[in-house]
C-alpha positions as CSV (number, residue, x, y, z in Angstrom):
1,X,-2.1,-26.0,2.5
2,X,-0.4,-23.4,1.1
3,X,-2.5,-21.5,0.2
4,X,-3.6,-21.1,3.9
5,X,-0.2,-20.5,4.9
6,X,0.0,-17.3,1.8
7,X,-2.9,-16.0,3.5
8,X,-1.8,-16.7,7.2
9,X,1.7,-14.6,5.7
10,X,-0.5,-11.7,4.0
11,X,-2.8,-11.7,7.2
12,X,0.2,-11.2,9.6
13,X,2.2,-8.7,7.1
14,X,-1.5,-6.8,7.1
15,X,-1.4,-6.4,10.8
16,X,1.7,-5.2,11.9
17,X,1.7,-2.8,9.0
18,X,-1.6,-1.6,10.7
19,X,-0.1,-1.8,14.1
20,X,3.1,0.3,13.0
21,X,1.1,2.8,11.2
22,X,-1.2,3.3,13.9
23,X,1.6,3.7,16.6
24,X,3.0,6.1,14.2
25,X,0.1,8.3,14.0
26,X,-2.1,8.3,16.8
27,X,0.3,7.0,19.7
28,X,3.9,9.2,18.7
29,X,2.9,12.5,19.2
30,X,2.0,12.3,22.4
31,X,5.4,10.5,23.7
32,X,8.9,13.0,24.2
33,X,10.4,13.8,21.1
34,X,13.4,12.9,23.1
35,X,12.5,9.5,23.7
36,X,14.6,6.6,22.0
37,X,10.8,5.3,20.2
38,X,11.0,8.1,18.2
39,X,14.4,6.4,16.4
40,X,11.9,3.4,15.0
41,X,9.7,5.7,13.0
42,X,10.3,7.6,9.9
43,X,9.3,11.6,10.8
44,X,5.6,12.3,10.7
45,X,5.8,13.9,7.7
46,X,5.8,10.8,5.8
47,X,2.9,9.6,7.8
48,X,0.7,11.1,4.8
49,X,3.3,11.5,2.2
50,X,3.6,7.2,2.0
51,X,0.1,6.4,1.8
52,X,-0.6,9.2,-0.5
53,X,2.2,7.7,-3.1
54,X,1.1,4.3,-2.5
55,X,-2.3,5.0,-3.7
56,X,-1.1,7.1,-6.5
57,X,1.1,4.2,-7.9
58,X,-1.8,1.6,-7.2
59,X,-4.1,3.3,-8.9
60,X,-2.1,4.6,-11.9
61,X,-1.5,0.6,-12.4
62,X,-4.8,-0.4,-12.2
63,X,-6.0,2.5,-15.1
64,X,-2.8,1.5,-17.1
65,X,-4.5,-2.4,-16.5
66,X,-7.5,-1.1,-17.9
67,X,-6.0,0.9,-20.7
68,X,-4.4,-2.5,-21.8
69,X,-7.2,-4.0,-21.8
70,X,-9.3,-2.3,-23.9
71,X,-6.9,-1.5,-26.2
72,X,-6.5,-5.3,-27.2
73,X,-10.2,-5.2,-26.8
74,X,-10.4,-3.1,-30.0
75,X,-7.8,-4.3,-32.0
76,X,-9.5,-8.0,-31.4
77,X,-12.5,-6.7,-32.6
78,X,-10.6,-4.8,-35.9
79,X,-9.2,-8.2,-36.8
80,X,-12.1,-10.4,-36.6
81,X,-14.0,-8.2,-38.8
């Protein structure tokens, strides 16, 4: 059970982040930039600037994963031999 309930969590955090992002770059610059929606959204220069660093940071931990990983890889295989 909760193991559903992570996934139910991680499928609802999923969505609105896709529901915010999407208002945020399709739907806002076509509304006033007077109007009080624009005070619930960063400005659209972060609209690529976030993702950009969130991928950046994912991927620079997944190489430094890898790096790990083969690195105790190699020193498993010096000390067996």
């Amino acid at each position: 059970m909760n193991d559903q309930l992570a996934g139910l969590g991680l499928l609802l955090f999923s969505i609105s982040v896709f529901v915010y992002y999407t208002l945020w770059v399709i739907v806002l610059p076509f509304v006033d930039s007077d109007h009080a929606v624009h005070s619930y959204f960063l400005p659209q220069e972060y609209a690529i600037a976030l993702p950009v660093g969130a991928l950046v940071l994912l991927l620079s931990f997944l190489l430094l994963f890898l790096g790990i990983l083969m690195v105790r890889s190699r020193l498993g295989k010096k000390k067996k031999a």
